[in-house]
Backbone bond lengths (Angstrom), bond angles and torsions (degrees), N, CA, C in turn:
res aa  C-N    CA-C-N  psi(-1)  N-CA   C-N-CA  omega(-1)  CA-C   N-CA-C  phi
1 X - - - 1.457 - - 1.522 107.77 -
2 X 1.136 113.51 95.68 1.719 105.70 158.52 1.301 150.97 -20.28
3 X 0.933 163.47 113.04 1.422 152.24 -163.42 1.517 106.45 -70.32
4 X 1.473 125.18 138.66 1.590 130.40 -159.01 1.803 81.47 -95.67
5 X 1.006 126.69 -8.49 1.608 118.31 -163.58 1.396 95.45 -109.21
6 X 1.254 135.87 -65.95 1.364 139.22 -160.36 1.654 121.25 -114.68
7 X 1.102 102.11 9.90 1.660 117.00 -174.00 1.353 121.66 75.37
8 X 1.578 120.47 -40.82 1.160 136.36 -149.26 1.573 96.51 -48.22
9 X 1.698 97.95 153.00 1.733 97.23 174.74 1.241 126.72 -96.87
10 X 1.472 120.24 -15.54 1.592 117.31 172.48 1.153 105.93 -92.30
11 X 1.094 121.97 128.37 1.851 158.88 163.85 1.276 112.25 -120.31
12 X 1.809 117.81 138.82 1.172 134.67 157.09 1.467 128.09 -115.60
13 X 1.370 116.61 149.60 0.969 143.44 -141.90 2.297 94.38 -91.68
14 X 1.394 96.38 105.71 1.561 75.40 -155.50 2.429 89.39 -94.43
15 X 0.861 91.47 -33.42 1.837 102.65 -171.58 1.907 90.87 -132.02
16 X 1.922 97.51 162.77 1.762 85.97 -171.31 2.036 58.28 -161.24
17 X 1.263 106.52 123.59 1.907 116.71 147.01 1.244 116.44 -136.51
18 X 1.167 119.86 176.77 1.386 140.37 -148.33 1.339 88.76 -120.63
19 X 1.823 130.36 127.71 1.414 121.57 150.16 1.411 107.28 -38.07
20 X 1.526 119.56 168.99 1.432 128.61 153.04 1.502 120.60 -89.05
21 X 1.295 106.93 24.54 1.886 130.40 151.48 1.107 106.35 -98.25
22 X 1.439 129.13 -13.82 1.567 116.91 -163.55 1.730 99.38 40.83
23 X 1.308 121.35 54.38 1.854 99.03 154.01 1.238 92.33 -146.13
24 X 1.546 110.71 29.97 2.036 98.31 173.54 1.894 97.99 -133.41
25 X 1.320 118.70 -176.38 1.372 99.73 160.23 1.927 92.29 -153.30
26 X 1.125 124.77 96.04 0.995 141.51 152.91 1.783 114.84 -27.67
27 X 1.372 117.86 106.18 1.315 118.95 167.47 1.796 115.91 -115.32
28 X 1.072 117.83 128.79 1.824 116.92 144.77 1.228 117.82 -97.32
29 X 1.641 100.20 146.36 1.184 106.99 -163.51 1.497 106.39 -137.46
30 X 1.537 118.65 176.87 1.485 112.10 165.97 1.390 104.34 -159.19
31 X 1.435 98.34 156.00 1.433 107.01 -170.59 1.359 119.41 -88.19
32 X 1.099 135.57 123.85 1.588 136.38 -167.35 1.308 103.51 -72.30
33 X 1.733 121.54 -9.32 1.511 109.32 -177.25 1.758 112.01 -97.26
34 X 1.295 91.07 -61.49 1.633 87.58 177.36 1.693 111.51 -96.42
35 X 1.361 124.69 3.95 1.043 133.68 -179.63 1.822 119.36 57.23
36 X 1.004 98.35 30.39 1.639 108.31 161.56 1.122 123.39 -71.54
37 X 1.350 123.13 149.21 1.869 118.24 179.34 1.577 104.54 -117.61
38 X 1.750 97.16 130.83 1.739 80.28 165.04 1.912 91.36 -147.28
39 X 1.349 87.15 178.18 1.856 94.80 -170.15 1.482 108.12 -84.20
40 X 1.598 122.08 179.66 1.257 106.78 167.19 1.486 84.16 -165.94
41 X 1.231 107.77 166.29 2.098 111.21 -177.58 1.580 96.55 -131.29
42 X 1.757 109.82 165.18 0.965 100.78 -166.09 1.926 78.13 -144.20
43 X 1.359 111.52 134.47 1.464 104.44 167.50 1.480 115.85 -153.85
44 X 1.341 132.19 175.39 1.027 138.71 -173.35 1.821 105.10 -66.45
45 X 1.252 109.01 130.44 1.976 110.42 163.95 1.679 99.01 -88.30
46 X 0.898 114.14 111.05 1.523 95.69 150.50 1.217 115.04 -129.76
47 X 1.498 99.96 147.80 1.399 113.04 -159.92 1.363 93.83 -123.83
48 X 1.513 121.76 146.30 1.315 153.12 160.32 1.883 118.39 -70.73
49 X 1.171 120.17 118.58 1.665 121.27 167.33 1.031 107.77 -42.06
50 X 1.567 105.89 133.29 1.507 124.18 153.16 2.067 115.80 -46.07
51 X 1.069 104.33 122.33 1.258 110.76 163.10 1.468 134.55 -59.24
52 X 1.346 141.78 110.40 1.085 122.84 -172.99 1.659 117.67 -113.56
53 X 1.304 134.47 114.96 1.088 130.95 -148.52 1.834 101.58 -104.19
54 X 1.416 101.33 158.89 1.732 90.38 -179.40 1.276 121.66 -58.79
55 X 0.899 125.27 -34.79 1.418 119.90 169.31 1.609 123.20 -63.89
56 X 1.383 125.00 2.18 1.579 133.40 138.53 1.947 85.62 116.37
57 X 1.211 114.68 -2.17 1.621 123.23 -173.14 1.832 110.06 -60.03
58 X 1.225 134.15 141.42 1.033 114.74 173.71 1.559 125.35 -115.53
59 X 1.361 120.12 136.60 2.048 92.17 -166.28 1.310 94.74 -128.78
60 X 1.747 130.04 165.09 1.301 101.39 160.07 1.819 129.51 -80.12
61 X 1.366 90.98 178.96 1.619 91.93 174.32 1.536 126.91 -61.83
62 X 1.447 126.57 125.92 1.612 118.68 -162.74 1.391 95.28 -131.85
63 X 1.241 113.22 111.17 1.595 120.27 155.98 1.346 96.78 -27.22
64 X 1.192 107.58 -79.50 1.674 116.83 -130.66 1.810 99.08 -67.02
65 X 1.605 116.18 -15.46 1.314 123.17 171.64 1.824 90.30 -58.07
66 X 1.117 110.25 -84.72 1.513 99.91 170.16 1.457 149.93 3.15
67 X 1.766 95.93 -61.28 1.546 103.00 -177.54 1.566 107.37 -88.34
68 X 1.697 112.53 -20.39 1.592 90.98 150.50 1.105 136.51 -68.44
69 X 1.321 124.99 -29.59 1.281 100.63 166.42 1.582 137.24 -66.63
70 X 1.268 106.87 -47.38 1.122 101.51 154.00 1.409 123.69 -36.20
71 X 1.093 138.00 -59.04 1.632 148.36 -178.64 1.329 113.43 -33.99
72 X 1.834 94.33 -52.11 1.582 103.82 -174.75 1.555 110.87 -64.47
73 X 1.602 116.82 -50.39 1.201 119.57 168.13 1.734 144.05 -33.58
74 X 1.529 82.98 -36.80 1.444 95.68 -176.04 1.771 119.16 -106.41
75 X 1.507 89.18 -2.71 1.501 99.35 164.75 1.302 133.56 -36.09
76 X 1.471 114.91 112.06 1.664 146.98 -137.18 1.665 100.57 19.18
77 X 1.190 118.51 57.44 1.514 124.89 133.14 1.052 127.94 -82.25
78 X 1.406 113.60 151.53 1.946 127.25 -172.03 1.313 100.23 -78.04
79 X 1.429 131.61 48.81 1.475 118.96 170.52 1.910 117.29 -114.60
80 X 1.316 86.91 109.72 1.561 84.99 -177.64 1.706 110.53 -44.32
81 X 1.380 101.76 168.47 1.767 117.94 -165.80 1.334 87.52 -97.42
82 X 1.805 136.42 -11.95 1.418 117.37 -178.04 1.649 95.15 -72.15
83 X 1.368 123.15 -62.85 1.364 135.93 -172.53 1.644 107.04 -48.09
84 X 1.260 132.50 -53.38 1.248 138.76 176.31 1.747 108.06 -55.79
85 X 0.876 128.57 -47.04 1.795 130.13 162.60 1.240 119.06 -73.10
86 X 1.623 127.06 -27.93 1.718 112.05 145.00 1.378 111.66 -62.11
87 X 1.217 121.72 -25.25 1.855 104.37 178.08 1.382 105.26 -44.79
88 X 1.077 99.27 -66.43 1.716 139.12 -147.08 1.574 110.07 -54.98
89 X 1.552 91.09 -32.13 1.664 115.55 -162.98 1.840 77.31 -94.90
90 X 1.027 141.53 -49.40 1.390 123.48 -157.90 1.243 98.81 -82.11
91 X 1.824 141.79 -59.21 0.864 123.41 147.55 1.608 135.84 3.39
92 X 1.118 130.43 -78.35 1.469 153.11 155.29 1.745 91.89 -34.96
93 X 1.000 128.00 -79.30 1.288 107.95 -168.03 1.503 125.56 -74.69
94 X 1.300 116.24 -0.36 1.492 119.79 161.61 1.355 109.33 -55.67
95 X 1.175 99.25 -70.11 1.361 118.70 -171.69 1.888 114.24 -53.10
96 X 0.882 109.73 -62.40 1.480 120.31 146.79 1.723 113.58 -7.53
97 X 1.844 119.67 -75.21 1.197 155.11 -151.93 1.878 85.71 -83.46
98 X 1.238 112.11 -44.05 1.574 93.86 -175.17 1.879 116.45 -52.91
99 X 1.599 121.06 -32.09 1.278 126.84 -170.37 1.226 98.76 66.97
100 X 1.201 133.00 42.11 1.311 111.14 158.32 1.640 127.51 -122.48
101 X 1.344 115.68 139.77 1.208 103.74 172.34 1.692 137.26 -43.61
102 X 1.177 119.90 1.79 1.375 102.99 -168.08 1.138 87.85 -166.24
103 X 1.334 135.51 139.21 1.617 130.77 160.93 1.191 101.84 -128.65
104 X 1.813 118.36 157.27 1.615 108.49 -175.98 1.407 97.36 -100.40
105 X 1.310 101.41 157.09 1.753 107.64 -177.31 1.084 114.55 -49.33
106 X 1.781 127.53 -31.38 1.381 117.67 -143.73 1.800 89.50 -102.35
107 X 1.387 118.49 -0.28 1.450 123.52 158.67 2.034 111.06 -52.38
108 X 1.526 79.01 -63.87 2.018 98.91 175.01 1.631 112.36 -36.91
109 X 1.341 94.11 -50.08 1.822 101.19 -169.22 1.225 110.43 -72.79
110 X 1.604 124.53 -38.72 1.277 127.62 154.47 1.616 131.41 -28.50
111 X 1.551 100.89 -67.34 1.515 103.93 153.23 1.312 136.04 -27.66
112 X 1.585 100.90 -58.85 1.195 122.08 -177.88 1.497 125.77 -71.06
113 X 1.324 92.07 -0.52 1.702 86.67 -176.33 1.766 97.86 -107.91
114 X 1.516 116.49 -37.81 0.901 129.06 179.00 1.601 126.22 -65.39
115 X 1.770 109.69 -12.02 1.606 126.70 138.80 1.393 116.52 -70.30
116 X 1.183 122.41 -41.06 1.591 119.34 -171.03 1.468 106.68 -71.63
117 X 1.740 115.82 -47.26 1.577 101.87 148.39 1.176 139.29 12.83
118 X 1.518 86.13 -108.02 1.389 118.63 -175.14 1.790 98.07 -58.06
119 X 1.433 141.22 -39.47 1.501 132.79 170.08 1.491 120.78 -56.87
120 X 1.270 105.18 -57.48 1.551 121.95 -145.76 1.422 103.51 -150.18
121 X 1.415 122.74 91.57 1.879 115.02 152.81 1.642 112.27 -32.53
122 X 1.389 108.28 -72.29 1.209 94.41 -170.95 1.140 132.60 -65.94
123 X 1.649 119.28 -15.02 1.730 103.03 167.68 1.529 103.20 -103.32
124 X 1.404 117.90 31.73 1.314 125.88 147.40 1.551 106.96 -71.40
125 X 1.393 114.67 -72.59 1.058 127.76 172.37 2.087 114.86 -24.52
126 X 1.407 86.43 -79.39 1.530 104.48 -175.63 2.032 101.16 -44.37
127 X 1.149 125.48 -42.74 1.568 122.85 -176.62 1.258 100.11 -66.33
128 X 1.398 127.31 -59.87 1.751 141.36 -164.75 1.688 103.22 -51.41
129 X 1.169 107.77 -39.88 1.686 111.16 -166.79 1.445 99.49 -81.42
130 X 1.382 130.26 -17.74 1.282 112.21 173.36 2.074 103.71 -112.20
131 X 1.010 120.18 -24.83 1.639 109.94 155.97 0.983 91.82 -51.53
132 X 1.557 124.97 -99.06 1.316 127.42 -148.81 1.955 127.76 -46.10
133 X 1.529 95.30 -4.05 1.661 108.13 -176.12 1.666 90.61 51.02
134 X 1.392 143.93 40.33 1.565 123.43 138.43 1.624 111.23 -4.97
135 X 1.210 117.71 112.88 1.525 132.97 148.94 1.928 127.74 -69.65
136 X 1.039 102.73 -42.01 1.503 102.35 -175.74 1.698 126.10 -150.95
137 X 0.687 142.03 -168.33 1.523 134.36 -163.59 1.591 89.87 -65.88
138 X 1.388 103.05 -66.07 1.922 110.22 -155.50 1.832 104.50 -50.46
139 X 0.870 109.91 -8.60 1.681 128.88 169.47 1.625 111.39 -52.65
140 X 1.561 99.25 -66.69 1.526 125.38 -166.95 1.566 87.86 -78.99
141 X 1.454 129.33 -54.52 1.143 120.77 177.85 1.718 121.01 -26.74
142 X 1.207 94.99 -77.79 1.334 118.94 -162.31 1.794 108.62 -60.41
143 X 1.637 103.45 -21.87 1.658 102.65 172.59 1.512 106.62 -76.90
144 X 1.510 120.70 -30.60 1.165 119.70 -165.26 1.722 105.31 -84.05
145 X 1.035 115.39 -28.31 1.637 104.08 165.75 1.077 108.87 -83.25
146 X 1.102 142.60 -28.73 1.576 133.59 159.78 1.079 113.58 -26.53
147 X 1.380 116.55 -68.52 1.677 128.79 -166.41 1.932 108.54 -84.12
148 X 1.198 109.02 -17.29 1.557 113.28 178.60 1.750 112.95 -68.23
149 X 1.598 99.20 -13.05 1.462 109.82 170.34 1.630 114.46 -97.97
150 X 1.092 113.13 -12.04 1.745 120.79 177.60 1.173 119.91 -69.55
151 X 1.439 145.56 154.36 1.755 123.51 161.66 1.619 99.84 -119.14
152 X 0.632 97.17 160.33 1.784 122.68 -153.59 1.860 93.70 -105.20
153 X 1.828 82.86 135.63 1.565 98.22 179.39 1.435 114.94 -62.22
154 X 1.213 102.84 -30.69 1.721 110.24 -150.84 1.608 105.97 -100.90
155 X 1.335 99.73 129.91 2.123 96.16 -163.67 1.105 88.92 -76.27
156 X 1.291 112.25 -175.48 1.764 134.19 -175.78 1.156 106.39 -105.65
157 X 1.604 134.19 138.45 1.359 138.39 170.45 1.236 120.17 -105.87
């Protein structure tokens, strides 16, 4: 580590603690040249997969791309916002948990439909018909008996 004052490159490590998050690691240090002390932190990067969209485009990963959809889906549905942000949050950490550089979108939508599931038939429904581009009634049909055999995470109030 360089010295921020004098450039020099050998520095020692004079004190080393742990936030009380344990997710930082706090060092002091000093410079063996001009002997100045200054702090420095040390923490985890984590980085999110590149998105890869059908059209071969790449974007990064966006929550908030996420919670619209969901949003749109569940539009004036009875689904509390605690349950709708565990989607979102499990989602996010799937994707996360794979380690991989790049995931293709239509992985994401997968997820995502398979949260809306388990929430909401009908903004199961309402997401699937526009992923899936549904063409004609027997489309919507055939999703809705699909899911008329599923039972649903979310109790009834």
């Amino acid at each position: 580590m360089k010295c921020p004052f004098c450039k020099h490159p050998d520095t020692q490590v004079v004190d080393t603690r742990e936030s009380d998050e344990g997710d930082s690691i706090r060092r002091r240090r000093r410079c063996l040249s001009c002997d100045k002390r200054f702090t420095t932190y040390e923490t985890v990067e984590v980085r999110m997969p590149q998105v890869v969209k059908r059209s071969g485009t790449r974007s990064e990963f966006d929550e908030e791309k996420l919670r619209t959809s969901f949003n749109r889906a569940l539009h004036r549905r009875p689904v509390p916002t605690e349950l709708v942000d565990a989607a979102i949050h499990h989602v996010t950490q799937k994707v996360f948990e794979l380690g991989e550089r790049e995931i293709a979108s239509r992985q994401i939508g997968e997820m995502v439909m398979r949260e809306l599931l388990r929430l909401d038939k009908v903004a199961y429904i309402r997401f699937a018909s526009v992923y899936k581009s549904f063409q004609d009634v027997g489309d919507f049909a055939d999703a809705v008996e699909a899911v008329s055999k599923k039972p649903s995470r979310r109790q009834k109030t």
